[in-house]
KOLKOL-523819 format. One record per residue (C-alpha): residue in three letters; z, x, y. Coordinates in steps of 0.05 Angstrom, whole numbers, padded with zeros to 5 digits, always signed. Layout:
<recs>
ALAZXY/...
</recs>
This chain:
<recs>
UNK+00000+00000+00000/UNK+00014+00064+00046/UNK-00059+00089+00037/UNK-00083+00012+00045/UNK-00057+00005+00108/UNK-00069+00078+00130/UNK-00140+00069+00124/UNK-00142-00007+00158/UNK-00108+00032+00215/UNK-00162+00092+00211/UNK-00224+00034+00203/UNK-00190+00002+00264/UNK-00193+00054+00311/UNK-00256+00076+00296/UNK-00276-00001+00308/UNK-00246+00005+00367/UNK-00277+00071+00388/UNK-00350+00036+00361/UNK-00345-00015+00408/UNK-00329+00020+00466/UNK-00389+00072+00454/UNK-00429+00007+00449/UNK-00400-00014+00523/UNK-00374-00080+00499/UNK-00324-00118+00453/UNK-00370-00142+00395/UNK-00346-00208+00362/UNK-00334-00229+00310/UNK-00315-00157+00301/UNK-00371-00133+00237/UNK-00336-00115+00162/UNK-00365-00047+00174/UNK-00400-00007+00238/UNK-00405+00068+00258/UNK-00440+00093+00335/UNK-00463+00163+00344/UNK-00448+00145+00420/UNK-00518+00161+00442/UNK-00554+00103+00465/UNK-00637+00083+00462/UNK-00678+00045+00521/UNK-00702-00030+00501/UNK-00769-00015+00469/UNK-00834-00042+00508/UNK-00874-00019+00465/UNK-00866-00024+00394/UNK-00896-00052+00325/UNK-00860-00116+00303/UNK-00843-00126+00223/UNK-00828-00189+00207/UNK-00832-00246+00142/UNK-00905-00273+00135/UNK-00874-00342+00145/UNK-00824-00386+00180/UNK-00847-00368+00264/UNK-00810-00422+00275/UNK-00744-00403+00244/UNK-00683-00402+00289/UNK-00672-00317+00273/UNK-00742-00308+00302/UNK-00742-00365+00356/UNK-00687-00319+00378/UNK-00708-00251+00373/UNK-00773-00269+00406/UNK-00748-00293+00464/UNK-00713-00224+00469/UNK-00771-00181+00445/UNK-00834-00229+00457/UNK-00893-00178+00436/UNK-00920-00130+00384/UNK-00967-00075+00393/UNK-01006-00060+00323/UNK-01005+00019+00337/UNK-00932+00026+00369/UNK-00895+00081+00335/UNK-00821+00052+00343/UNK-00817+00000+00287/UNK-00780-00061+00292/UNK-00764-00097+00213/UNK-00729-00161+00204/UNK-00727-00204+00148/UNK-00687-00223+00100/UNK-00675-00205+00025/UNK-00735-00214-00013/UNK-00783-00206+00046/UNK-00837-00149+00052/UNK-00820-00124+00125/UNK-00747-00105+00106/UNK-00756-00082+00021/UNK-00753-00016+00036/UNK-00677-00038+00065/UNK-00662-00071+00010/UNK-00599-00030-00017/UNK-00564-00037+00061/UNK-00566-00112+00050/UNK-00493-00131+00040/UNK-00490-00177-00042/UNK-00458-00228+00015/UNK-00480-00292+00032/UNK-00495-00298+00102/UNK-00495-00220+00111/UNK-00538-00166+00137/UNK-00551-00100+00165/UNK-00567-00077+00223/UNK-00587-00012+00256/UNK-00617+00017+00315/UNK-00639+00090+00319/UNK-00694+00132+00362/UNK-00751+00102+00318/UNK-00725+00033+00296/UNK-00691-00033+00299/UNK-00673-00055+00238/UNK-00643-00129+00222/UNK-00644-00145+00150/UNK-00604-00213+00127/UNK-00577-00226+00057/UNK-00608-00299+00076/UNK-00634-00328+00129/UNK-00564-00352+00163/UNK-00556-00282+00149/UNK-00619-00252+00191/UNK-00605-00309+00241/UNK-00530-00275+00248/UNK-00564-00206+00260/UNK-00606-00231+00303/UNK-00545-00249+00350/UNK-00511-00178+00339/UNK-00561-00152+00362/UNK-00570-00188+00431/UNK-00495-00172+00437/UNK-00509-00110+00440/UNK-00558-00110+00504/UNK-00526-00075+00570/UNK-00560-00054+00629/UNK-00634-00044+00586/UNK-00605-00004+00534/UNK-00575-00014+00466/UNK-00525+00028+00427/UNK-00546+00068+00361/UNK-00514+00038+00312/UNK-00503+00017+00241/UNK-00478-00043+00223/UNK-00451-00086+00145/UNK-00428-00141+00158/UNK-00414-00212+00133/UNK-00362-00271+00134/UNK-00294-00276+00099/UNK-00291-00358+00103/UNK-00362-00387+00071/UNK-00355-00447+00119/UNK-00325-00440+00193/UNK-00333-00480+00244/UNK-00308-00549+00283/UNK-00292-00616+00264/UNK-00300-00669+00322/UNK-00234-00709+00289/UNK-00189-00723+00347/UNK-00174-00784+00373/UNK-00187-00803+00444/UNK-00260-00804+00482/UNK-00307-00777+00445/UNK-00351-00716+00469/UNK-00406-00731+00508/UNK-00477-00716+00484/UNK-00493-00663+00528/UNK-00427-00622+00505/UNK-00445-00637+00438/UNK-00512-00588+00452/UNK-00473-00539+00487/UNK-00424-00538+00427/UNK-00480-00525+00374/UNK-00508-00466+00415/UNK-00432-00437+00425/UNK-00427-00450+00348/UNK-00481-00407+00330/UNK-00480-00350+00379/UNK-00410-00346+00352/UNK-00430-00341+00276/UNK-00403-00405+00257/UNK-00439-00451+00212/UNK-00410-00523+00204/UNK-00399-00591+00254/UNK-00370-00646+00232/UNK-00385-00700+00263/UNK-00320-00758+00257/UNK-00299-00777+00327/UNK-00240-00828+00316/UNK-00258-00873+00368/UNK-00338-00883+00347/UNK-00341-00948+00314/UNK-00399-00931+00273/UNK-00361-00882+00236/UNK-00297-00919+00218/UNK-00271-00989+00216/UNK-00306-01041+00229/UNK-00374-01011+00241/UNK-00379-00957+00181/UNK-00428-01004+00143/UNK-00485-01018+00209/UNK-00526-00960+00224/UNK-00535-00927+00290/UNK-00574-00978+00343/UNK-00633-00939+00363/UNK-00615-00901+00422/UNK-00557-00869+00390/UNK-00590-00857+00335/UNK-00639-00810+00375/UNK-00592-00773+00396/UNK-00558-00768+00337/UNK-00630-00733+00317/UNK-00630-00698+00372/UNK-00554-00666+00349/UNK-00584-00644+00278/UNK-00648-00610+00313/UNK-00607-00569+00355/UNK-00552-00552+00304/UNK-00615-00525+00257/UNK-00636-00498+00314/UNK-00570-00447+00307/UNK-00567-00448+00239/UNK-00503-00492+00239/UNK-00506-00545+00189/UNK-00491-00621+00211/UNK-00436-00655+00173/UNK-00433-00735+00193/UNK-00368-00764+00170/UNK-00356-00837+00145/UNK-00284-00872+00160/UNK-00286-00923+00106/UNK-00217-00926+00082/UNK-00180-00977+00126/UNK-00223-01032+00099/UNK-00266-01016+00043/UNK-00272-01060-00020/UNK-00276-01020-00091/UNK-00329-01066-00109/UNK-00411-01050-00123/UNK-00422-01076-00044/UNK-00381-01031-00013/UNK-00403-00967-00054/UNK-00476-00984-00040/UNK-00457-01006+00040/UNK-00433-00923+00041/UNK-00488-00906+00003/UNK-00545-00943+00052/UNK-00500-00911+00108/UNK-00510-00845+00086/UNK-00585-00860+00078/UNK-00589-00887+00136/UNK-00561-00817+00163/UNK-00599-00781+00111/UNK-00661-00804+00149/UNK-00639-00792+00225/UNK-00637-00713+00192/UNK-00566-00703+00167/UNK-00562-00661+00109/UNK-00483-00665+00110/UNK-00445-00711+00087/UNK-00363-00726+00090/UNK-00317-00779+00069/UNK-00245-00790+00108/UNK-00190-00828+00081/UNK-00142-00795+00127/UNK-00095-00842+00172/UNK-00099-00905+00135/UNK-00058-00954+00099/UNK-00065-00996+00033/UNK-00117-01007-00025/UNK-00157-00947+00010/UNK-00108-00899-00012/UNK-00113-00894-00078/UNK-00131-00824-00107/UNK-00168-00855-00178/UNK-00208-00910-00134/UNK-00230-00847-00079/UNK-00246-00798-00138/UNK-00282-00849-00172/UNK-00320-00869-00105/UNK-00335-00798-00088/UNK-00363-00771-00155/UNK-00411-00834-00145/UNK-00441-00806-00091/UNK-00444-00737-00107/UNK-00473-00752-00169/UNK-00532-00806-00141/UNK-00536-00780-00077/UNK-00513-00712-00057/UNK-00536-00676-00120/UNK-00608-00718-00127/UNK-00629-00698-00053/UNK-00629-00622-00068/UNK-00627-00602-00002/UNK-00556-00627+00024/UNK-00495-00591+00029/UNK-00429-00597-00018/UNK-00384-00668-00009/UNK-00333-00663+00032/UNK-00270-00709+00040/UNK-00201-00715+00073/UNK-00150-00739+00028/UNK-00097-00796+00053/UNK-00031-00739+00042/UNK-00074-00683+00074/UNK-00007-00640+00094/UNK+00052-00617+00048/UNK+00102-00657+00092/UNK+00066-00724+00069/UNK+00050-00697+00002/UNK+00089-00743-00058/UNK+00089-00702-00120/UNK+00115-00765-00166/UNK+00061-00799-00138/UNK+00004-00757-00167/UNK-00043-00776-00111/UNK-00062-00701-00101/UNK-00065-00684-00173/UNK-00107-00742-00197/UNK-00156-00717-00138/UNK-00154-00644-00174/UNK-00161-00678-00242/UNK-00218-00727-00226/UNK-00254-00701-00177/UNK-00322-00675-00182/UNK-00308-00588-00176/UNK-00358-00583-00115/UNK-00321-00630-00082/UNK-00289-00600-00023/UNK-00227-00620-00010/UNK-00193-00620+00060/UNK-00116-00603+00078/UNK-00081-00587+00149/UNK-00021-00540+00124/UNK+00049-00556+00111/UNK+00054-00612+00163/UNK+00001-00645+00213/UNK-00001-00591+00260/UNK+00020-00525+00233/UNK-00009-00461+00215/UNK-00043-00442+00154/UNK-00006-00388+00104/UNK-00009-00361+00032/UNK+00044-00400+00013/UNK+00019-00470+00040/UNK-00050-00449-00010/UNK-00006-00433-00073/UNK+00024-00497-00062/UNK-00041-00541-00044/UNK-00096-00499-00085/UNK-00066-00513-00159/UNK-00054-00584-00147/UNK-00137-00599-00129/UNK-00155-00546-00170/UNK-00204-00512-00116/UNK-00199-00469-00054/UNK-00168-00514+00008/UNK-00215-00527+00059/UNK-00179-00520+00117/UNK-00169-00578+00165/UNK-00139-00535+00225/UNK-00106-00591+00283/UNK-00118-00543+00337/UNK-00132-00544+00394/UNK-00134-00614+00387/UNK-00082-00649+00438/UNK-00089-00722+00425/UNK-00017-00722+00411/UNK+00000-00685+00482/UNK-00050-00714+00518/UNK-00024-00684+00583/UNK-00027-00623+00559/UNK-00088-00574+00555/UNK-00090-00523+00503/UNK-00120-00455+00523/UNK-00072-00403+00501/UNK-00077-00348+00448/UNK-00099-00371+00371/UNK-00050-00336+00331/UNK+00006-00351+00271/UNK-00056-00364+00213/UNK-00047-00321+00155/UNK-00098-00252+00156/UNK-00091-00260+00078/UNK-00116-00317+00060/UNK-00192-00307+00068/UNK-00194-00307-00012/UNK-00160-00368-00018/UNK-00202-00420+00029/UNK-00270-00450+00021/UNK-00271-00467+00091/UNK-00232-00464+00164/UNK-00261-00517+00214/UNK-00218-00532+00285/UNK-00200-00595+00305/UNK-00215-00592+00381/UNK-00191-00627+00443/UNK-00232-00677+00472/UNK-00245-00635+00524/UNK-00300-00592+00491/UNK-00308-00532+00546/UNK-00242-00518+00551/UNK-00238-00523+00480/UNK-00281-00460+00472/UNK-00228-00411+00484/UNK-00190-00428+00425/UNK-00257-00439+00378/UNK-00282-00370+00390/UNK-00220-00340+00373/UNK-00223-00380+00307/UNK-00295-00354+00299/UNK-00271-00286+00306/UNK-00212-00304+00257/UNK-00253-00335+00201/UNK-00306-00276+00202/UNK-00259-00218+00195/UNK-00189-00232+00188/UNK-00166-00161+00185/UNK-00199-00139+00249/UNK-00171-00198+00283/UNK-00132-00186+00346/UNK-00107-00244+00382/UNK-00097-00221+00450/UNK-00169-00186+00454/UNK-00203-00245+00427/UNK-00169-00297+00471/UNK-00197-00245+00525/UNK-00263-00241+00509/UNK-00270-00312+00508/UNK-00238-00320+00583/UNK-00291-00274+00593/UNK-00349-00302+00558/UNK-00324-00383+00583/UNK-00328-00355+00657/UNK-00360-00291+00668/UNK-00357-00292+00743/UNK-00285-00326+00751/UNK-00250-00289+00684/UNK-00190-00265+00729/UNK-00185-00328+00759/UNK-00192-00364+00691/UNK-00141-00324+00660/UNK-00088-00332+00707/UNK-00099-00406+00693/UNK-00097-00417+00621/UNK-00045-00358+00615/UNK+00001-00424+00644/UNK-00034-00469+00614/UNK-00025-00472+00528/UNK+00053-00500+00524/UNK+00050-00577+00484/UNK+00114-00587+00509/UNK+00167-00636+00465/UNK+00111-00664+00417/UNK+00126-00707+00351/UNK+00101-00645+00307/UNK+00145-00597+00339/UNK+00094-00550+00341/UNK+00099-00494+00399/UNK+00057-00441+00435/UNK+00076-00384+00480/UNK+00054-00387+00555/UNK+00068-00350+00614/UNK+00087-00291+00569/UNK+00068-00240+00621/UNK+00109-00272+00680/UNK+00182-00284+00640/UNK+00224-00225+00642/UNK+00201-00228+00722/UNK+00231-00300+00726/UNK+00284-00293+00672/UNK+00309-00236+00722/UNK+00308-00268+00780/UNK+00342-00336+00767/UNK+00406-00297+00725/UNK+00415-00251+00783/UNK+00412-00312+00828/UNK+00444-00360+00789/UNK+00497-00304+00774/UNK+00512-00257+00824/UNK+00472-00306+00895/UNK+00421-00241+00902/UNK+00354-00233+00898/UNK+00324-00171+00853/UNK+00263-00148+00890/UNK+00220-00129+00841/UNK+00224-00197+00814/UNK+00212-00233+00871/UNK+00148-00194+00887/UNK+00117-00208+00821/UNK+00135-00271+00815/UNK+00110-00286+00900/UNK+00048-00247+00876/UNK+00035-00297+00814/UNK+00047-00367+00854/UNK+00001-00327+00901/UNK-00048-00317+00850/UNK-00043-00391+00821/UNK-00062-00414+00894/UNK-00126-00370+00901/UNK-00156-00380+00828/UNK-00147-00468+00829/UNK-00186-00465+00894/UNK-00234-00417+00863/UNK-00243-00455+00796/UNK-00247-00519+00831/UNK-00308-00488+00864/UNK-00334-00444+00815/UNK-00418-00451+00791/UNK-00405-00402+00724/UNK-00387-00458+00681/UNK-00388-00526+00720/UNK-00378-00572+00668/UNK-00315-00537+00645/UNK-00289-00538+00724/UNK-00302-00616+00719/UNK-00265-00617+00651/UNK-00202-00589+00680/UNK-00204-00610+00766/UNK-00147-00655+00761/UNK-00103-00598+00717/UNK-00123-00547+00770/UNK-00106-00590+00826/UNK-00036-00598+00807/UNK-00027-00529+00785/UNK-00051-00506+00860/UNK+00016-00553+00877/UNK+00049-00507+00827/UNK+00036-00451+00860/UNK+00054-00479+00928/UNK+00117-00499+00900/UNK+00133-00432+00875/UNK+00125-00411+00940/UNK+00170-00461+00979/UNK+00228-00453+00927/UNK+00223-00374+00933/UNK+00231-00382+01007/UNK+00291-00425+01000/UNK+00320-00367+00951/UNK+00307-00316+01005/UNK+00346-00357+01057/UNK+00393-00378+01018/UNK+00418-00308+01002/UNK+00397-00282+01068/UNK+00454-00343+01102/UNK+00399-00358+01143/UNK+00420-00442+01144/UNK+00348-00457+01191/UNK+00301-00424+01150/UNK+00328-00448+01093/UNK+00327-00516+01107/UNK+00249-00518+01122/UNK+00235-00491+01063/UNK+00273-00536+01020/UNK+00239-00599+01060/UNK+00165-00565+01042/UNK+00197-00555+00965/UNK+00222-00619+00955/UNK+00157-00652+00988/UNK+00106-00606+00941/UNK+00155-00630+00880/UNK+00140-00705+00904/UNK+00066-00683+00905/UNK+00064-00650+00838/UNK+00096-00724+00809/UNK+00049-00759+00845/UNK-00006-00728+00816/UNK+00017-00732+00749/UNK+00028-00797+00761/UNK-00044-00819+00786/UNK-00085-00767+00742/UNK-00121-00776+00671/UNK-00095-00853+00672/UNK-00140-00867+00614/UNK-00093-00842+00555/UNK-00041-00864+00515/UNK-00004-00801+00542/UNK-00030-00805+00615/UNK-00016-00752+00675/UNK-00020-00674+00674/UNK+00024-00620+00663/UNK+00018-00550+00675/UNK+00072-00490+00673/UNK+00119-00527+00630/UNK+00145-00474+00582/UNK+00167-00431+00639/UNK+00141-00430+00712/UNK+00160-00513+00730/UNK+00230-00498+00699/UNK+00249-00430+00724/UNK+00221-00467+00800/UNK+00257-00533+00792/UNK+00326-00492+00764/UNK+00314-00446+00837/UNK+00308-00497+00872/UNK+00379-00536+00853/UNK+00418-00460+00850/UNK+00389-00454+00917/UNK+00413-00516+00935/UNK+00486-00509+00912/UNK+00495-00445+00951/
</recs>
């Protein structure tokens, strides 16, 4: 175990190293990469090498839009192709024996990109135009390929569905990011659950439902549509064949993925033999007769270990009965938690397959005040053996959901290169390349659920605690202020001022300002609040009775402010209002403000 971990640290480093030569943070971070540090200039002239067939497939709709032309007696070469093909053959032994793999290098002479498949070459492809700065690209040599077979999102929550414009964004993020699965099963679209899972799509939403599985081939992420049935389906011949006309129905709009949920119901639709028996039905006459659809998948009624009743056999009878390439879904040891090795030794035996993981985050339908945008961390960097699959549940807002979705990217790629912090980073960077700073600052306040019925808790404001732990016990304690603390934590309300007004007018990433206004809004009052209760600590311990008193009217006005815009905000929930700074910046403020006030 020494050695093992020896040489992880060794590989790490030299990762590290790699990716600086190569000017940039690559993600996901590849199984395997090595830079001489030398560097070439983008080729204008050069000899393309590419499979006799397939112009139109999404690796080389992507590459020529990068490298548009080819020049029959250029001497640099440029091969891509995947396994089988004639441009890349003499590459053949680089290929990683991984699905969705493939190798990559640039030299003086070449480009190579050579996929184990075509997901594969499509996932070099994107490496590769990663790699682009300022004209030139790094020379490299790169193995790599996913730990999870399936990653990706599920569109589960419950609340206003994404729009169908973020949907297309989505897809796009999905596979520039290497992941390969959507699920479509909004709670709240009546066409997928009770009472409209048996009428097909009218005819405008069904174009656009097209118009979803064109672009999701388009990035080689394949389109799961999910069926709600259980609340009110009837184990009767009807019924089956109502699911099974659905699916056609589907079938026919494009969807080549298919998924059943009995999660959140009650009743006759619970029982494990009835599902099983339901579900082998339609692999057996639908999935598996179509040849060119994608494994079952369904979401059991006790999908967490909290709700799981052994005496009950529900899960067991599901392991027993179901068809093997079912795939069968589970969220962890409760609703919301993360996902560990020993959650999978106790879930895996009992449906006799690798868990595909259900993961409820970001998704904030439970905290709907709340937004989500903190580090992904707490998942198991073991367990890539011991999943068939890792999909997110997002929030319903889907920008601001890509934060925490490209960290899971980089998570269910390589789980041993995974760092948390750089990730979470990167994607700041990526979301809003001209406002990351100002970004940052807001979503480093901005991923506490506060009290929530899963009791499930993320860190926030982690950089900006020992500054405000200091400076309330010093007040609170001894009536004095500690400089240092006070400057830093002046210099952050400071900060939270300047990037809401800059969001709020930022052109990087519009739709994600409009996703989050009325958040930054009231965390601009945050910051001004801040700024009103440190004055009234400064006067308070400077005796100065005048200047205090100002500032505590312009605190205790910005407070009223703050509550009435969490009281007019983001009416239309269940959970209405915002929130912001809760796990540390509104309490350290509002327990200021009353020391101050008893001095």
């Amino acid at each position: 175990m020494k050695h093992r971990l020896i040489l992880f640290f060794s590989m790490a480093l030299l990762l590290s190293a790699t990716m600086q030569a190569a000017g940039k943070y690559l993600h996901p971070a590849p199984q395997q990469m090595s830079a001489t540090g030398d560097s070439i200039a983008i080729p204008t002239d050069y000899r393309m090498y590419v499979f006799e067939e397939g112009a139109d497939e999404p690796a080389l709709k992507l590459l020529y839009s990068f490298l548009p032309y080819s020049a029959e007696k250029a001497g640099f070469g440029i091969y891509v192709g995947a396994r089988g093909d004639k441009s890349v053959k003499k590459f053949s032994r680089n290929i990683p024996q991984k699905a969705e793999g493939y190798y990559l290098k640039i030299d003086d002479n070449n480009i190579v990109v050579a996929g184990a498949d075509r997901r594969g070459l499509f996932y070099g492809v994107q490496t590769l135009l990663q790699l682009v700065e300022n004209g030139k690209l790094p020379a490299v040599e790169i193995t790599d390929y996913p730990d999870v077979p399936y990653r990706g999102v599920v569109e589960g929550f419950y609340g206003k569905p994404w729009s169908h414009m973020a949907r297309l964004r989505q897809l796009e993020f999905y596979g520039r990011n290497k992941m390969n699965v959507y699920i479509y099963g909004p709670k709240d679209d009546p066409y997928h659950r009770t009472p409209d899972w048996r009428i097909p799509y009218p005819e405008e939403e069904a174009e656009r439902m097209m118009e979803l599985v064109q672009a999701a081939t388009d990035n080689n992420v394949i389109f799961y549509w999910a069926i709600h049935p259980g609340q009110d389906i009837k184990w009767n011949d009807e019924d089956r064949d109502n699911l099974l006309q659905k699916f056609e129905h589907m079938y026919q709009l494009g969807v080549r993925g298919f998924a059943v949920f009995f999660d959140d119901i009650s009743g006759e639709g619970t029982k494990a033999d009835k599902q099983a028996e339901l579900l082998n039905y339609i692999d057996d006459n639908f999935i598996q007769t179509k040849h060119d659809v994608a494994p079952l998948i369904m979401c059991p009624t006790e999908y967490n270990k909290s709700w799981t009743k052994l005496e009950g056999g529900y899960l067991a009878t599901l392991g027993e009965r179901l068809n093997g390439d079912i795939h069968i879904m589970w969220t962890g040891d409760k609703v919301v938690e993360t996902i560990d090795m020993e959650t999978l030794d106790f879930v895996n035996p009992l449906i006799k397959r690798k868990a595909f993981i259900w993961w409820n985050f970001p998704v904030s339908d439970y905290v709907q005040p709340h937004l989500l945008m903190g580090e992904v961390y707490g998942n198991g960097l073991d367990i890539k053996d011991d999943v068939s699959a890792f999909v997110s549940n997002p929030m319903e807002y889907a920008e601001a959901s890509k934060i925490a979705i490209q960290s899971i990217a980089d998570y269910t790629w390589n789980m041993e290169a995974y760092d948390s912090r750089e990730s979470w980073l990167q994607a700041i960077r990526d979301l809003m390349p001209e406002n990351a700073e100002y970004l940052k600052t807001f979503v480093s306040h901005n991923s506490d659920l506060g009290p929530n019925g899963h009791n499930f808790q993320r860190m926030e404001s982690e950089e900006i605690a020992p500054a405000l732990d200091t400076l309330l016990n010093e007040f609170r304690d001894n009536g004095t202020v500690n400089p240092q603390a006070y400057e830093q934590v002046a210099r952050e309300c400071k900060n939270i001022i300047t990037a809401s007004y800059m969001l709020l007018t930022a052109e990087d990433n519009r739709p994600l300002a409009e996703e989050i206004k009325p958040w930054l809004r009231y965390f601009r009052e945050l910051g001004e609040y801040g700024c009103a209760v440190l004055d009234m600590v400064r006067t308070a311990a400077d005796k100065d009775t005048e200047s205090f008193e100002a500032a505590y009217r312009q605190a205790k006005a910005l407070r009223t402010i703050m509550q009435m815009t969490d009281d007019t905000s983001n009416r239309d929930h269940r959970q209405p209002g915002v929130k912001c700074g809760t796990k540390r910046l509104l309490p350290a403020f509002d327990s200021l403000f009353e020391i101050a006030c008893n001095k």
